[in-house]
Legacy VTK file of the C-alpha trace (Angstrom):
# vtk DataFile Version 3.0
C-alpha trace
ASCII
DATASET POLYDATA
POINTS 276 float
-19.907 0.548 -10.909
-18.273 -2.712 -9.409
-17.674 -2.055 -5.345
-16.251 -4.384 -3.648
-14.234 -4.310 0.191
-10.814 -4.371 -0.251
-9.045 -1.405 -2.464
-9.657 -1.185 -5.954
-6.311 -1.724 -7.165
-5.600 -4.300 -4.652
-4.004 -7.166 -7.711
-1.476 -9.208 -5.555
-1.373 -11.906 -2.628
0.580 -10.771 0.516
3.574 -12.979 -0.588
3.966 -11.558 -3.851
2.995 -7.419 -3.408
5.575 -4.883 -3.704
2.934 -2.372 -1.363
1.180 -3.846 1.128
-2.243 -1.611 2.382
-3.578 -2.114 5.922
-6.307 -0.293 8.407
-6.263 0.813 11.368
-9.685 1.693 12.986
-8.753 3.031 15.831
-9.881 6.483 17.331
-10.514 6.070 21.383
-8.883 8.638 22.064
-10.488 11.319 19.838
-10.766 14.499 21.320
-13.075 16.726 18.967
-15.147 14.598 16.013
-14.888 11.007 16.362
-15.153 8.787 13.801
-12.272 8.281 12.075
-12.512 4.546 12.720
-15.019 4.282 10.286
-12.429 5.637 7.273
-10.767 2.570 6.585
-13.362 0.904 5.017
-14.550 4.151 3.763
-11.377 5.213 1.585
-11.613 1.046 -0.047
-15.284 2.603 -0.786
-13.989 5.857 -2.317
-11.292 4.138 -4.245
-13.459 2.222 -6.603
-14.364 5.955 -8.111
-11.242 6.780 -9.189
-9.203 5.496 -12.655
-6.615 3.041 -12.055
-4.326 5.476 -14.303
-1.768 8.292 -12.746
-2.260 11.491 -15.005
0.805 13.428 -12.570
2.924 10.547 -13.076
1.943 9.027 -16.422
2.103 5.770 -14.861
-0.634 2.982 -15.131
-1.216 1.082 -11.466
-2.412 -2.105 -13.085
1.315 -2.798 -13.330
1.951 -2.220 -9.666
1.747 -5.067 -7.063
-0.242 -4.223 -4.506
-2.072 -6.251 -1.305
-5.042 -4.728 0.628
-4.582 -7.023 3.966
-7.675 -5.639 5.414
-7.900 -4.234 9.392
-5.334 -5.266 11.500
-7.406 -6.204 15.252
-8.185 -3.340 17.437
-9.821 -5.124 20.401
-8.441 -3.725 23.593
-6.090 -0.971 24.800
-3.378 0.361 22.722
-0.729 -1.908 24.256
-2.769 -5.201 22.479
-2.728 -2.613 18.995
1.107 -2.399 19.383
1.164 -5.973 19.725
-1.120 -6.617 16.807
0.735 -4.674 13.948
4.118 -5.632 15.688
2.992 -9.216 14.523
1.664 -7.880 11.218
4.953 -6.203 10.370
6.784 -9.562 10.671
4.772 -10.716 7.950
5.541 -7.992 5.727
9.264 -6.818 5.700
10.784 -5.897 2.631
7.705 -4.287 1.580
6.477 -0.686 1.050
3.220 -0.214 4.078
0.611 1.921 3.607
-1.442 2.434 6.722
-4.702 3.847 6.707
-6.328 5.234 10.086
-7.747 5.910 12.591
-6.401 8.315 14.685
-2.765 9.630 14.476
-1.425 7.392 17.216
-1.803 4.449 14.349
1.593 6.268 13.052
3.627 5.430 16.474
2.468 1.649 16.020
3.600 1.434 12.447
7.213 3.322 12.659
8.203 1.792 15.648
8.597 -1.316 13.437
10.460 0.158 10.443
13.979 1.567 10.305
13.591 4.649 9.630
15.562 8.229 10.088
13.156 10.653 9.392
9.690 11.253 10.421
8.430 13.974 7.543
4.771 14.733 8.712
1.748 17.155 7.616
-0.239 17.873 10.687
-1.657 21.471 12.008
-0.553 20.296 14.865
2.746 19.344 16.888
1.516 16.141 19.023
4.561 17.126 21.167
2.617 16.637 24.632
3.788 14.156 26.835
0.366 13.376 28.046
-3.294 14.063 27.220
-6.822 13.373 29.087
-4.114 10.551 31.085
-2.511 9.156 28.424
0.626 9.002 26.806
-0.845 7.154 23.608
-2.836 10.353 23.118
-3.214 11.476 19.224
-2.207 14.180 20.781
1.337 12.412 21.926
2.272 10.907 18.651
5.007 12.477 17.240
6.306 12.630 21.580
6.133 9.420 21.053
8.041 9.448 18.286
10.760 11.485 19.118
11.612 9.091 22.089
12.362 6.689 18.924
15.128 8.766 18.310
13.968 10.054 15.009
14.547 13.194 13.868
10.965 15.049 12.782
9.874 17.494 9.463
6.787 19.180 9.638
4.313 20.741 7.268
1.320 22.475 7.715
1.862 23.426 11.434
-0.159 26.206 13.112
-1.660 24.998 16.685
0.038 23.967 19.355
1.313 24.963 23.199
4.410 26.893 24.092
5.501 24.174 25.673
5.179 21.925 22.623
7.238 24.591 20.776
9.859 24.360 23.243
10.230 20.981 23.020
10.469 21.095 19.428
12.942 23.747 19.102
14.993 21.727 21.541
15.004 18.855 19.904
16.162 20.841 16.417
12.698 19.713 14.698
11.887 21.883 11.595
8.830 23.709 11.412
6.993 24.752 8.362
3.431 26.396 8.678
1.023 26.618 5.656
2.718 29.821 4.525
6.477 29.061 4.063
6.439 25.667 2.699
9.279 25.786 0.315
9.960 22.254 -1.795
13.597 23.847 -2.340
14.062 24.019 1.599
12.495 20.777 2.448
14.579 19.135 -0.041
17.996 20.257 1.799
16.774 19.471 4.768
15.714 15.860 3.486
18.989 15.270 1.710
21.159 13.768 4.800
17.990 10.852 5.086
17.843 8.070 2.762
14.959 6.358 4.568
11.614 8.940 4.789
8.537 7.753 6.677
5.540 10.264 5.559
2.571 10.610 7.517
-0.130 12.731 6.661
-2.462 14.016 9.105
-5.465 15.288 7.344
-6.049 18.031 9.551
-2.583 19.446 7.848
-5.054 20.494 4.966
-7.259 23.149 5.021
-10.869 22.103 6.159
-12.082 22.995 2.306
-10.419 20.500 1.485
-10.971 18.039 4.197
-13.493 17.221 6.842
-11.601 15.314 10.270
-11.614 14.941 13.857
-9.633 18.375 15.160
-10.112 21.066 12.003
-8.050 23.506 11.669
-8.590 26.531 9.263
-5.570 28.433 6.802
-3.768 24.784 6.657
-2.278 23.751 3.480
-3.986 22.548 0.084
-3.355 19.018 -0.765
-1.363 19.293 -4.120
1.657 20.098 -1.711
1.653 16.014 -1.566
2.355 15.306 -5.443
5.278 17.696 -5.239
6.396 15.282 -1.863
6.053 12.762 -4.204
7.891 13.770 -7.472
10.588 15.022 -5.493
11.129 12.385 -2.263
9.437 9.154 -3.452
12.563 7.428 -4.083
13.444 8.029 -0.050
9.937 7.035 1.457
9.716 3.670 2.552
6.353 4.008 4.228
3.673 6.027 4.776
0.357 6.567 6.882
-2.886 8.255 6.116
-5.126 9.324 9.325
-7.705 11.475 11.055
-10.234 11.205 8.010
-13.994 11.290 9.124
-15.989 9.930 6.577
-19.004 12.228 5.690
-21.825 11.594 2.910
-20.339 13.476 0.099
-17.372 10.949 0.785
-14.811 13.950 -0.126
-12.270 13.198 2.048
-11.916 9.506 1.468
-11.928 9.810 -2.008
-8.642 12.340 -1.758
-7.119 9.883 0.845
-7.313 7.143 -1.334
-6.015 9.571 -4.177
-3.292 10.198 -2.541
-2.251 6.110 -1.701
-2.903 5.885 -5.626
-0.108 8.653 -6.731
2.160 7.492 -4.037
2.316 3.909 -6.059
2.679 5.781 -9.103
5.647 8.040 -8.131
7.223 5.368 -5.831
6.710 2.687 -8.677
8.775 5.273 -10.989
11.049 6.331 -8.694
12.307 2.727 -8.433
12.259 2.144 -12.270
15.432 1.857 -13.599
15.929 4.889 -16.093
16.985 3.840 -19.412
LINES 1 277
276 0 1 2 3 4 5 6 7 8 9 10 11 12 13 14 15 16 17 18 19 20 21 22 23 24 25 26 27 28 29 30 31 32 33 34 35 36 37 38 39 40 41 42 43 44 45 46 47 48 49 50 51 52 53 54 55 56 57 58 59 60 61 62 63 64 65 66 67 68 69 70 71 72 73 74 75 76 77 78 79 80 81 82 83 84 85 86 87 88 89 90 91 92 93 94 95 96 97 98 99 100 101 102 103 104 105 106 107 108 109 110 111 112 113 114 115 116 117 118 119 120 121 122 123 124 125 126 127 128 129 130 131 132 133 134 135 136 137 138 139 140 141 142 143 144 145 146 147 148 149 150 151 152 153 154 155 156 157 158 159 160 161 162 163 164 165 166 167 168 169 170 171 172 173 174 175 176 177 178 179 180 181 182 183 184 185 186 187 188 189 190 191 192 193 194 195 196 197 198 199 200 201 202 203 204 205 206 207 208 209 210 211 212 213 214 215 216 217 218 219 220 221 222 223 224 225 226 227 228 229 230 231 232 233 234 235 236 237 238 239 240 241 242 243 244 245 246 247 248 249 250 251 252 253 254 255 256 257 258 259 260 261 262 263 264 265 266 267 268 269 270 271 272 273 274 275
């Protein structure tokens, strides 16, 4: 089997791609399992195992254009990483992103550059504090950092956080699914005022079975929940993020990260085919 070190389905230049796929590698401020810097590369490994075909969507991703534009820098503090993908984004508009992390605080550097009005996320956790271990680019800040954007935040998969965070949360009118009552049906209505989505997905939103990351967290959801985010909201997600993967030997988790960037061509390459 041909491995190489960009994505396997990686067919276009930057000028001409439709999706454009970047990393991230950033995890300094890790607070459990580090290593999440090393999943990048690791899910451009993984993807070379997979068919280039969609079975769920029917849809072949030869015919999609796609760029892999490698690692954006992460020399410094998280100031110089704002700066860095604040320059890469000016090289890419009108394109769909795709980022791959690194930590969850890779999210807050990519939507900061899109406009967006809706921040649908899968995370066991809120990432509602203000500050963590001195920081307010904690992972454990992201979607505080994110609110202060102005956008309004969907979650799925939650089931750790403080009161405090809750507070905040129920404040700010952000809905709140945990593993348990994730409804499509419900999501949907509460997606339908938004016509610009940005999913992130947190892999620690999964159940550890299905995952292995930096902050585990068991009962969380099982991954299919993202095809049905797909068939239903593709047409309304103009970005997306993938982060908190740590690579292990039996390369499980990259291999369903880069799964999921695979189907999310597929249904977002139908979703913008004209129906005949």
């Amino acid at each position: 089997m041909h491995i190489d070190s960009y994505f396997a389905i990686s067919n276009s230049n930057l000028d001409d791609a439709e999706f454009v796929l970047f990393g991230i590698p950033y995890d300094q401020s890790q607070s459990f399992i580090s290593g999440s810097r090393f999943a990048p590369n690791a899910v451009r490994v993984a993807s070379w195992n997979l068919e280039s075909h969609s079975p769920f969507f029917d849809f072949d991703l030869d015919f999609a254009k796609v760029c892999d534009a490698g690692n954006i820098n992460v020399d410094g503090n998280f100031q110089n990483i704002l700066i860095n993908v604040e320059k890469f984004f000016q090289n890419i508009k009108g394109k769909i992103p795709i980022g791959i992390g690194g930590e969850h605080t890779i999210s807050y550097a990519i939507v900061r550059n899109l406009e967006v009005d809706c921040y649908l996320v899968i995370d066991a956790h809120l990432d509602l504090r203000d500050e963590f271990d001195g920081s307010k680019f904690n992972h454990a800040c992201t979607c505080r950092r994110i609110s202060d954007l102005g956008l309004d935040i969907v979650y799925l998969g939650v089931r750790s956080y403080t009161r405090e965070e809750m507070d905040y949360a129920k404040e700010k009118g952000f809905k709140i699914f945990n593993p348990f009552n994730v409804d499509i049906e419900k999501i949907g209505d509460l997606l339908s005022p938004y016509d610009k989505i940005y999913f992130s997905i947190d892999f620690d939103g999964f159940d550890p079975a299905y995952a292995t990351v930096s902050t585990p967290e068991p009962f969380g959801l099982n991954p299919s929940i993202v095809l049905e985010i797909f068939e239903n909201f593709a047409n309304k997600i103009v970005g997306m993020d993938i982060s908190e993967i740590v690579p292990d030997i039996s390369y499980k988790t990259p291999i369903l990260g880069a799964r999921i960037i695979q189907e999310f061509i597929a249904s977002k390459s139908l979703s913008s085919t004209p129906k005949l």
